[in-house]
PyMOL Python script that loads the backbone (N, CA, C, O; Angstrom):
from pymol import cmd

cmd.read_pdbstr("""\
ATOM      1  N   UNK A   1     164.200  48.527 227.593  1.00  0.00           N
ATOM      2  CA  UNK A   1     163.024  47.714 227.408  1.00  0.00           C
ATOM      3  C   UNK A   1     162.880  46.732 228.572  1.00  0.00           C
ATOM      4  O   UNK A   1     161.798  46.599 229.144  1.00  0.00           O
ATOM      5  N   UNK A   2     163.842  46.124 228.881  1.00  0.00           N
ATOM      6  CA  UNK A   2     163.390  44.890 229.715  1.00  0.00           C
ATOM      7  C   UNK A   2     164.759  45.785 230.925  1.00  0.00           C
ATOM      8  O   UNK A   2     165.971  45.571 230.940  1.00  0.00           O
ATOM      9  N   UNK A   3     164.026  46.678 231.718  1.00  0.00           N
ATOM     10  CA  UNK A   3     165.003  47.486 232.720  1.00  0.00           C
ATOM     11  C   UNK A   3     164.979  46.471 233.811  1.00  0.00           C
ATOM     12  O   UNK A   3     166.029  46.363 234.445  1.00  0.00           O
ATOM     13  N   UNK A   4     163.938  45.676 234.164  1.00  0.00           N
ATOM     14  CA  UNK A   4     164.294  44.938 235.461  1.00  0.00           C
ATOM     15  C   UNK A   4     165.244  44.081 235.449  1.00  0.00           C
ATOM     16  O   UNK A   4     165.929  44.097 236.471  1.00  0.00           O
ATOM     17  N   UNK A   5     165.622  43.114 234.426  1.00  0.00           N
ATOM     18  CA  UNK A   5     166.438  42.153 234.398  1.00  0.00           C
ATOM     19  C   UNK A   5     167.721  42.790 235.075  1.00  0.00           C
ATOM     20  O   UNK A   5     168.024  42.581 236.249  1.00  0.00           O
ATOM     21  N   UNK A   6     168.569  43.736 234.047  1.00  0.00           N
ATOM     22  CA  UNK A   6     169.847  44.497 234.832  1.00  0.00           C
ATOM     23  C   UNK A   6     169.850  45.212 236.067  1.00  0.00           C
ATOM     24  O   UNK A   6     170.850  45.900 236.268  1.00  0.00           O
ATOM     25  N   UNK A   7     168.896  45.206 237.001  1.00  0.00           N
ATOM     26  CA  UNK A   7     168.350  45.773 238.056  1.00  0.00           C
ATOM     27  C   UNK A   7     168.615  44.902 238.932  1.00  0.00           C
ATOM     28  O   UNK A   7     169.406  45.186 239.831  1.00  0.00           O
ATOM     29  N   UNK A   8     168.034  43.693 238.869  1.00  0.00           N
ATOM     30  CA  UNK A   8     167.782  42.488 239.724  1.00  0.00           C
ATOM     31  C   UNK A   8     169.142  42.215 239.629  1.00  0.00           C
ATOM     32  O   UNK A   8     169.789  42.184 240.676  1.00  0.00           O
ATOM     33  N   UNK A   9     169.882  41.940 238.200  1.00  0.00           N
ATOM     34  CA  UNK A   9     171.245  41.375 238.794  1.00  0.00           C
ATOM     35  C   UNK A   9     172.176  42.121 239.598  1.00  0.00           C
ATOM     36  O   UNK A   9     173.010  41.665 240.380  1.00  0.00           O
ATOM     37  N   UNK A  10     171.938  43.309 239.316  1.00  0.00           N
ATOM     38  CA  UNK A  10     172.988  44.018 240.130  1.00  0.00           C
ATOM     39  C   UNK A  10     172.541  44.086 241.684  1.00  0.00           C
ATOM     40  O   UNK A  10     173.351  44.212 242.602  1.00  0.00           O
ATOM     41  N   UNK A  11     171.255  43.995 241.840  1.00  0.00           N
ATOM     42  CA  UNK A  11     171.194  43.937 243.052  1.00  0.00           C
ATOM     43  C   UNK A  11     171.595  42.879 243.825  1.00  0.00           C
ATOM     44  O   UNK A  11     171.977  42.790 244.991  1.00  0.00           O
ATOM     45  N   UNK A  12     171.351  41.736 242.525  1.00  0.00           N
ATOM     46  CA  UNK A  12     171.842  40.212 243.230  1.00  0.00           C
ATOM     47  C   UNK A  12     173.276  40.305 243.559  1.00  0.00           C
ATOM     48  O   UNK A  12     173.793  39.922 244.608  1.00  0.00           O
ATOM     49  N   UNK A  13     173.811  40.803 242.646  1.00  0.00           N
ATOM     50  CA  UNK A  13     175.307  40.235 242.757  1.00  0.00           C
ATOM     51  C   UNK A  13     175.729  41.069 243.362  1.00  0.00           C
ATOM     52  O   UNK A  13     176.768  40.698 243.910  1.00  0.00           O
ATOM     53  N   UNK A  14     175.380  42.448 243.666  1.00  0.00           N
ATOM     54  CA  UNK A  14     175.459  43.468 245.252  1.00  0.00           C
ATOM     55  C   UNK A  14     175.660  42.818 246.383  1.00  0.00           C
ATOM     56  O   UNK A  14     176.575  42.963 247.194  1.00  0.00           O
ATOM     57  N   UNK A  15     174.327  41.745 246.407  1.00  0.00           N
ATOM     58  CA  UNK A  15     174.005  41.184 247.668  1.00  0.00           C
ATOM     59  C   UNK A  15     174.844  40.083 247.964  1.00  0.00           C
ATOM     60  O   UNK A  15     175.301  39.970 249.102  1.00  0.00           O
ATOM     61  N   UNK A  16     175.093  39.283 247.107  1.00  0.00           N
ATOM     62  CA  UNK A  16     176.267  38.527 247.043  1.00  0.00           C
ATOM     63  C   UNK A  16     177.824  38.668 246.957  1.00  0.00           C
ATOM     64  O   UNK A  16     178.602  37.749 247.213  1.00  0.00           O
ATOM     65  N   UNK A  17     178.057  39.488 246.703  1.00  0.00           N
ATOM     66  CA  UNK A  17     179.653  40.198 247.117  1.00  0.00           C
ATOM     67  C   UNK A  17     179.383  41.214 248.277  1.00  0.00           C
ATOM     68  O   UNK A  17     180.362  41.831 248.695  1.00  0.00           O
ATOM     69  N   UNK A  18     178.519  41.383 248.676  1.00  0.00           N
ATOM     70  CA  UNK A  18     178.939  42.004 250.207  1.00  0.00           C
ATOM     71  C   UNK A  18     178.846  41.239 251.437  1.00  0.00           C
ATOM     72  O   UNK A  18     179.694  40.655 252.112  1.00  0.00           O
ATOM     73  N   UNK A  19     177.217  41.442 251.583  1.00  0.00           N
ATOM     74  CA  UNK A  19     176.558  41.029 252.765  1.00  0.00           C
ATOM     75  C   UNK A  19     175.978  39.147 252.709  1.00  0.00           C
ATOM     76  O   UNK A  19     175.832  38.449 253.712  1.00  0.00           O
ATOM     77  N   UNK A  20     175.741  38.691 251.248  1.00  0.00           N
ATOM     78  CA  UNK A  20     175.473  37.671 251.094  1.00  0.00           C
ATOM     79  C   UNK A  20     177.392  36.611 251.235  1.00  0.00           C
ATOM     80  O   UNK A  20     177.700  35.463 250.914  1.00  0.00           O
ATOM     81  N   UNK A  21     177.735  37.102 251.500  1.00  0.00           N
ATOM     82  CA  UNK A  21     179.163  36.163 251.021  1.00  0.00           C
ATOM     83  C   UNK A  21     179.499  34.954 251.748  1.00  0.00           C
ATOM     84  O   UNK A  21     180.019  33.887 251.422  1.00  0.00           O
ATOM     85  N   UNK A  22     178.975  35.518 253.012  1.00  0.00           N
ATOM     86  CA  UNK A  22     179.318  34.088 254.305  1.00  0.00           C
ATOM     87  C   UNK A  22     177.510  33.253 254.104  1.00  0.00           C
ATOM     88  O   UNK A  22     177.264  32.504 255.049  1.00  0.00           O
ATOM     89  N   UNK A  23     176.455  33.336 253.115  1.00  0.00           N
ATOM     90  CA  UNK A  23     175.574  32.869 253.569  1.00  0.00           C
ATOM     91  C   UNK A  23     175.676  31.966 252.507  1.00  0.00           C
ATOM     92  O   UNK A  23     176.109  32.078 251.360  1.00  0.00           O
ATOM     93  N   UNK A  24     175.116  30.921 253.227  1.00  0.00           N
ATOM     94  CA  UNK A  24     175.087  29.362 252.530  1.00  0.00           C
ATOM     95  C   UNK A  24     173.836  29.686 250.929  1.00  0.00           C
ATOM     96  O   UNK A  24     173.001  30.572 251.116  1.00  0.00           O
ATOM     97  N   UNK A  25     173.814  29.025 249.652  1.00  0.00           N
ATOM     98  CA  UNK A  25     173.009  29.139 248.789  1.00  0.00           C
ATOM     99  C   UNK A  25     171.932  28.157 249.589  1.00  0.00           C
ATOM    100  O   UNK A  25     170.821  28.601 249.879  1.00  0.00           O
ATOM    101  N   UNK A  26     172.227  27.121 249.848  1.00  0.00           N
ATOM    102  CA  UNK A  26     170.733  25.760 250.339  1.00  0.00           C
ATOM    103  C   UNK A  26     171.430  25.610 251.981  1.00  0.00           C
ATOM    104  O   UNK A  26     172.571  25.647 252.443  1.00  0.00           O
ATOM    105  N   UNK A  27     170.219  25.446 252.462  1.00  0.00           N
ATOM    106  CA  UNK A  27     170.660  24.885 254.142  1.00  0.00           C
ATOM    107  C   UNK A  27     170.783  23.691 254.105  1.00  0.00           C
ATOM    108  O   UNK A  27     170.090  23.248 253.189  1.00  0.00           O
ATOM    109  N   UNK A  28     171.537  22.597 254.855  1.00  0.00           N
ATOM    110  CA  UNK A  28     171.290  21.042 255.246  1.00  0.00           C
ATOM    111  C   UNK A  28     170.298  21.008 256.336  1.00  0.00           C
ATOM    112  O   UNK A  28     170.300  21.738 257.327  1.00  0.00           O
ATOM    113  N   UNK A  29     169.128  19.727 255.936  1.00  0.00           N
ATOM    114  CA  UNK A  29     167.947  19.523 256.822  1.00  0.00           C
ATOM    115  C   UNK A  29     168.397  20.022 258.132  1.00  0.00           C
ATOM    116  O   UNK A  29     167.954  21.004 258.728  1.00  0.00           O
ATOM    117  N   UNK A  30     169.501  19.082 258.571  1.00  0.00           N
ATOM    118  CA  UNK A  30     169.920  19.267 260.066  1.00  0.00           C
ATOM    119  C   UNK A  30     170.183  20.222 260.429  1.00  0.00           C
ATOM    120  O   UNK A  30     170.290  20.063 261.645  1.00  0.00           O
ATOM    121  N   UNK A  31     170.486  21.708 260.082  1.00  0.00           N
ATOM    122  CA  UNK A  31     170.455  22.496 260.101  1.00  0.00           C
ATOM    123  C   UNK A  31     169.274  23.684 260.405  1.00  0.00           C
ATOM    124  O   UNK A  31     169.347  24.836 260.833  1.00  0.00           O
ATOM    125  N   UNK A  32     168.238  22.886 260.002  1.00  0.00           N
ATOM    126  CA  UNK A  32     166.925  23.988 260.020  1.00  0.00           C
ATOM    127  C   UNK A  32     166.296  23.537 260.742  1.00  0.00           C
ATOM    128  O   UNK A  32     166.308  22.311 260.856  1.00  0.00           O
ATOM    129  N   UNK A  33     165.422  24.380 261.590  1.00  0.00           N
ATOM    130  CA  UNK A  33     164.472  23.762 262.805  1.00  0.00           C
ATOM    131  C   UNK A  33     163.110  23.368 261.615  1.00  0.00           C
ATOM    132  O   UNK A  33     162.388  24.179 261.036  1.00  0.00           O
ATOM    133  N   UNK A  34     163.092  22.070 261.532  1.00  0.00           N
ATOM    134  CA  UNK A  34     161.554  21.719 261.124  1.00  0.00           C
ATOM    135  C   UNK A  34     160.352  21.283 262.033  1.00  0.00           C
ATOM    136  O   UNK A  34     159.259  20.824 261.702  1.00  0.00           O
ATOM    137  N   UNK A  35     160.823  21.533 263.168  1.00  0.00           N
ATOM    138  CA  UNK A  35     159.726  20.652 263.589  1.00  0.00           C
ATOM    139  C   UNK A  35     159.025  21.775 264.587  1.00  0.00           C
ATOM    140  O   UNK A  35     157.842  21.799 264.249  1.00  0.00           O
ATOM    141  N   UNK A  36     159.142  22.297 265.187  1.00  0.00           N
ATOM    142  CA  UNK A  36     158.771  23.964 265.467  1.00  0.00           C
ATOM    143  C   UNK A  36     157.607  24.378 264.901  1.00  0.00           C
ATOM    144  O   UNK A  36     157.647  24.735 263.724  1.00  0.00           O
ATOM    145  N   UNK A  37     156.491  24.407 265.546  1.00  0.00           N
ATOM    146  CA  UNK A  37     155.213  25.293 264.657  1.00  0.00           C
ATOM    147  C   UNK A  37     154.497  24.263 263.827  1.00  0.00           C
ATOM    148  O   UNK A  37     153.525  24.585 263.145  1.00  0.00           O
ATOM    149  N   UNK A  38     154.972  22.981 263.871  1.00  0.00           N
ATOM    150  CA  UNK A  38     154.267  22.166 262.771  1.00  0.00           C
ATOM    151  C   UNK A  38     152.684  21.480 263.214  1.00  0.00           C
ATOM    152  O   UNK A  38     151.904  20.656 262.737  1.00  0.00           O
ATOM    153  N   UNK A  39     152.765  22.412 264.476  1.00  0.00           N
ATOM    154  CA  UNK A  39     150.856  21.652 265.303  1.00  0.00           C
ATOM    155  C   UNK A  39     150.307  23.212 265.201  1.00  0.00           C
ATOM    156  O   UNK A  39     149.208  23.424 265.713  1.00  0.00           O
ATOM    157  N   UNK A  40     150.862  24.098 264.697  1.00  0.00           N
ATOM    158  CA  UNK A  40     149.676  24.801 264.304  1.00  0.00           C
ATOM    159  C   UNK A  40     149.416  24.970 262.719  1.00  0.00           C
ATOM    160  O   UNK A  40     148.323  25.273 262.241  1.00  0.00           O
ATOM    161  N   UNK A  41     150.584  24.729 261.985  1.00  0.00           N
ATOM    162  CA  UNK A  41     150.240  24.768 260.398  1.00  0.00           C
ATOM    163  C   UNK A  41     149.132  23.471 259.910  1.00  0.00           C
ATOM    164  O   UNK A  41     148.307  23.540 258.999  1.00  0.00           O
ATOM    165  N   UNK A  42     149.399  22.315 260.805  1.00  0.00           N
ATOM    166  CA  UNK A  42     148.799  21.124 260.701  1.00  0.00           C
ATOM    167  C   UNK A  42     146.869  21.858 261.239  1.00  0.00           C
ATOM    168  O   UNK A  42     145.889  21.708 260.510  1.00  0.00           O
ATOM    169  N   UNK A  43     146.844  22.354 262.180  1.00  0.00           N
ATOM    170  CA  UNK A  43     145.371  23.027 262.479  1.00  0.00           C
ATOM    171  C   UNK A  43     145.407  23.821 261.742  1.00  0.00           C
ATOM    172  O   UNK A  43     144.215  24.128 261.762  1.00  0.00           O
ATOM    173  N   UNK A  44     145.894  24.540 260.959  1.00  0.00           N
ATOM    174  CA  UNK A  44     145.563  25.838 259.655  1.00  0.00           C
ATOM    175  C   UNK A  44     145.094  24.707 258.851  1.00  0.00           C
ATOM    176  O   UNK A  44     143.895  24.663 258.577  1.00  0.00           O
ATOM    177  N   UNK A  45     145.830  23.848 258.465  1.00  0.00           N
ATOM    178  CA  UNK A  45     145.477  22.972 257.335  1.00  0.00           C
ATOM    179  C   UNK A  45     144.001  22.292 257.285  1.00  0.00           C
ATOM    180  O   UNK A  45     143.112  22.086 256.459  1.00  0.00           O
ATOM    181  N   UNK A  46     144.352  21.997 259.077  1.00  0.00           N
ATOM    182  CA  UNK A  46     142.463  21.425 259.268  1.00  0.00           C
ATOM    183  C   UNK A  46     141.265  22.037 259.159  1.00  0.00           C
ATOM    184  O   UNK A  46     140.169  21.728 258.691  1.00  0.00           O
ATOM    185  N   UNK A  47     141.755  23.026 259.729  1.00  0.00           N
ATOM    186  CA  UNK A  47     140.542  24.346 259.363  1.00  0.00           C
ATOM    187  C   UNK A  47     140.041  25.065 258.238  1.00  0.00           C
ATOM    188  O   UNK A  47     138.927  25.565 258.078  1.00  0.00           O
ATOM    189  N   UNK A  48     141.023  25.042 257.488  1.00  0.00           N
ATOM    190  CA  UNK A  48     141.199  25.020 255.676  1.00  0.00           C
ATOM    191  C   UNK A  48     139.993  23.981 255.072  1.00  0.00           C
ATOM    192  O   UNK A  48     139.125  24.243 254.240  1.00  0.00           O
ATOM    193  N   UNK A  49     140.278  22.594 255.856  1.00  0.00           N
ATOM    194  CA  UNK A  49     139.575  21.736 255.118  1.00  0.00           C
ATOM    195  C   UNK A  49     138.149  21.589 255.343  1.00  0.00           C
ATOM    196  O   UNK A  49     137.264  21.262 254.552  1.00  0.00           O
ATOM    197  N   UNK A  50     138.079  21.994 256.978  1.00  0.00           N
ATOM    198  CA  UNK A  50     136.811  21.954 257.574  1.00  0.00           C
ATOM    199  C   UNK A  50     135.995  22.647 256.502  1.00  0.00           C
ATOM    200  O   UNK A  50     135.200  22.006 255.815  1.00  0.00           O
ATOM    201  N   UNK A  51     136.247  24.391 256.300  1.00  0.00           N
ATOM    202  CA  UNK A  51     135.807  25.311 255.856  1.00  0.00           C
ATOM    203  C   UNK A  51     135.737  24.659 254.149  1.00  0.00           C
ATOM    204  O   UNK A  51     134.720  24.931 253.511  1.00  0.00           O
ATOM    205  N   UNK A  52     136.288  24.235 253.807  1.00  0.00           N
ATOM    206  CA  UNK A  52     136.189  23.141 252.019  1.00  0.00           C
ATOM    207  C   UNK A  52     135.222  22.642 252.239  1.00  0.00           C
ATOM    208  O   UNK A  52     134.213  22.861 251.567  1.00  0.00           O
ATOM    209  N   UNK A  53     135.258  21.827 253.247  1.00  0.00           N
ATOM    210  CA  UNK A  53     133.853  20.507 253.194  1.00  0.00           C
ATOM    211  C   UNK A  53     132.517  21.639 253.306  1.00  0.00           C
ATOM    212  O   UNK A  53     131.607  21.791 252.490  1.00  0.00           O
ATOM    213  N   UNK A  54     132.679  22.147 254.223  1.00  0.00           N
ATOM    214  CA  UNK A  54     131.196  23.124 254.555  1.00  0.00           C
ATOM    215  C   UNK A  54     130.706  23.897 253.465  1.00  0.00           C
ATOM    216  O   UNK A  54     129.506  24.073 253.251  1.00  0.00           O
ATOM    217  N   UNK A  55     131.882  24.484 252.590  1.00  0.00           N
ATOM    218  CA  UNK A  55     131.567  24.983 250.776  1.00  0.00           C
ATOM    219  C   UNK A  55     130.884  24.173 250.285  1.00  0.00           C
ATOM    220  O   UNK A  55     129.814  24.630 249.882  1.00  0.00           O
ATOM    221  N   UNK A  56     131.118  22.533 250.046  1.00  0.00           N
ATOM    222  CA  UNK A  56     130.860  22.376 249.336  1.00  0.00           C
ATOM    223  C   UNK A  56     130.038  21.558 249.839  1.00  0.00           C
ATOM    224  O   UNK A  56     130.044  20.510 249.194  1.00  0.00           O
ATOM    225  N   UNK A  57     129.218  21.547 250.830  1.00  0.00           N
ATOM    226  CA  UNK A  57     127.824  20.589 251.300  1.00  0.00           C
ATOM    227  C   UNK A  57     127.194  21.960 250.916  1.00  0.00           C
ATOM    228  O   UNK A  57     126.409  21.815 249.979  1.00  0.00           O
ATOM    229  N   UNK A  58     127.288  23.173 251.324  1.00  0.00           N
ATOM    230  CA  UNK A  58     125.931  23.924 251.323  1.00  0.00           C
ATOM    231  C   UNK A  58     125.996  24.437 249.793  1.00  0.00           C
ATOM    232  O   UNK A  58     124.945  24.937 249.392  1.00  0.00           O
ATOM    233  N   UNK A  59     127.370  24.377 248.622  1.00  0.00           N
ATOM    234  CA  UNK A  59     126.981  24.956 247.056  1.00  0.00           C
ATOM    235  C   UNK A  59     127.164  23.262 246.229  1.00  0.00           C
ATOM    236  O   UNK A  59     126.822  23.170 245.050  1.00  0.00           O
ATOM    237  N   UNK A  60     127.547  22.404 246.742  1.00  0.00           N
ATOM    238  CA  UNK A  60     127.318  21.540 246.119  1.00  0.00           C
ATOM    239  C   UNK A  60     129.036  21.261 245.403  1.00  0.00           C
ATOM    240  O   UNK A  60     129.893  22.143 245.362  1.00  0.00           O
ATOM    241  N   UNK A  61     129.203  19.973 244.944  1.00  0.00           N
ATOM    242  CA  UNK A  61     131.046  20.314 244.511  1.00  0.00           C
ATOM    243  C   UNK A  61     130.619  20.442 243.196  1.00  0.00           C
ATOM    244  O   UNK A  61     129.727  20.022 242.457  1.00  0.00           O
ATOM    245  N   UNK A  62     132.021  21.507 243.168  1.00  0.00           N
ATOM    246  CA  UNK A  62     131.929  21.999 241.399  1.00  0.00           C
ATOM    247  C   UNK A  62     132.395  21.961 240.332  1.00  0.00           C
ATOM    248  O   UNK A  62     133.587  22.016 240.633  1.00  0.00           O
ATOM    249  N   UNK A  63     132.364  21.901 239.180  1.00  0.00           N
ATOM    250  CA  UNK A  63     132.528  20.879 238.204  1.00  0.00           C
ATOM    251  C   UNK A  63     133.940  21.115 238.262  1.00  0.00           C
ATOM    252  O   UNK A  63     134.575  21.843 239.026  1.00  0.00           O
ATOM    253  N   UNK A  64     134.510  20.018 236.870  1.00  0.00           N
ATOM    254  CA  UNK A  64     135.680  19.678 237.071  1.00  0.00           C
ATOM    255  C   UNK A  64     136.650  20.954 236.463  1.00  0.00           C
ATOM    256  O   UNK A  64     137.691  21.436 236.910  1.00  0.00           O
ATOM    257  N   UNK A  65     135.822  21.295 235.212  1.00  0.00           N
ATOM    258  CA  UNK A  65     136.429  22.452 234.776  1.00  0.00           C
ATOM    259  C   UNK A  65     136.328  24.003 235.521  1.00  0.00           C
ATOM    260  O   UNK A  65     137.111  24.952 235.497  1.00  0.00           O
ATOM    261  N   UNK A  66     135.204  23.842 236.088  1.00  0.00           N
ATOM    262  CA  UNK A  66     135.911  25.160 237.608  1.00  0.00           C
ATOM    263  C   UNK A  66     137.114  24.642 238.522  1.00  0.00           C
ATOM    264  O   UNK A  66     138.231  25.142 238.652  1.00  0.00           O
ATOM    265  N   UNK A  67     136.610  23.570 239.082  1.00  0.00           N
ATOM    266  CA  UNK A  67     138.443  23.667 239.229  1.00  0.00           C
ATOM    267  C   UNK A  67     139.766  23.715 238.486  1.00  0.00           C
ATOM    268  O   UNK A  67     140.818  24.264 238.811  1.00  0.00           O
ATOM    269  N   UNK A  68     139.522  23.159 237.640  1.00  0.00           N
ATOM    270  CA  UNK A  68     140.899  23.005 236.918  1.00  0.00           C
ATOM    271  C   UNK A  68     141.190  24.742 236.629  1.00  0.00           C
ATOM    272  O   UNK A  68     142.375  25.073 236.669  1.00  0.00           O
ATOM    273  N   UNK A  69     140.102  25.901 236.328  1.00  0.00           N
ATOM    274  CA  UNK A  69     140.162  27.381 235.801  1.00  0.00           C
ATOM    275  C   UNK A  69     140.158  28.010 236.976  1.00  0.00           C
ATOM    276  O   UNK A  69     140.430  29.210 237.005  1.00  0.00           O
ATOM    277  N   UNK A  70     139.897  27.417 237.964  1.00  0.00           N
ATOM    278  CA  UNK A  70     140.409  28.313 239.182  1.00  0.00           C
ATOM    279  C   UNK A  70     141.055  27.888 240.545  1.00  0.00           C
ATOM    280  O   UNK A  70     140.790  27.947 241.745  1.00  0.00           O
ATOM    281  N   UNK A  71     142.188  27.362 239.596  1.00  0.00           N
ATOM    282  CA  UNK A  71     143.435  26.567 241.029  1.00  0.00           C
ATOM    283  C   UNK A  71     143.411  27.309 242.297  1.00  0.00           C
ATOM    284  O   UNK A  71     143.531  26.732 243.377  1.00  0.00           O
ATOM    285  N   UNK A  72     143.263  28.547 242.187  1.00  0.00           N
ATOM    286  CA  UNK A  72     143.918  29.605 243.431  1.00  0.00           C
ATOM    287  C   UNK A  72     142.614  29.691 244.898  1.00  0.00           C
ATOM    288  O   UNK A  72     142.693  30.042 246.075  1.00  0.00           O
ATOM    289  N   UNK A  73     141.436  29.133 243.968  1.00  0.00           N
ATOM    290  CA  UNK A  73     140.432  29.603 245.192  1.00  0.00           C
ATOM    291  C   UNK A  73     140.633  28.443 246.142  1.00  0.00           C
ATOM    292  O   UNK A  73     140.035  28.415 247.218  1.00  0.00           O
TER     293      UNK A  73
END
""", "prot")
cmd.dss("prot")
cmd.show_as("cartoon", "prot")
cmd.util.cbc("prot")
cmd.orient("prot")
């Protein structure tokens, strides 16, 4: 009935007794490049918003309960 559950673990714990064994579960900040790429996600973000504002000057903003029923758009 529920075949994925025993699927997933074995694959997990596959991955973790072989090839996963030397890999850390969480990285430390200092460890991860954050700052790399963050002037173009910052212009995705702007352009995101540009394209929001321009929705909603030419349909008007929309009520509260369309947003709240459609988080994803």
């Amino acid at each position: 009935m529920y075949l994925v559950i025993p699927v997933f673990l074995a694959i997990y714990l596959g991955h973790k007794l072989t090839v996963g064994r030397s890999e850390p579960w969480l990285f430390e900040p200092a460890m991860v490049n954050l700052v790399s790429g963050v002037e173009e996600v910052n212009a995705d973000a702007e352009m995101w918003d540009r394209m929001e504002r321009i929705r909603t000057k030419e349909k008007g903003e929309p009520s509260r309960v369309w947003k709240i029923s459609l988080p994803w758009e």
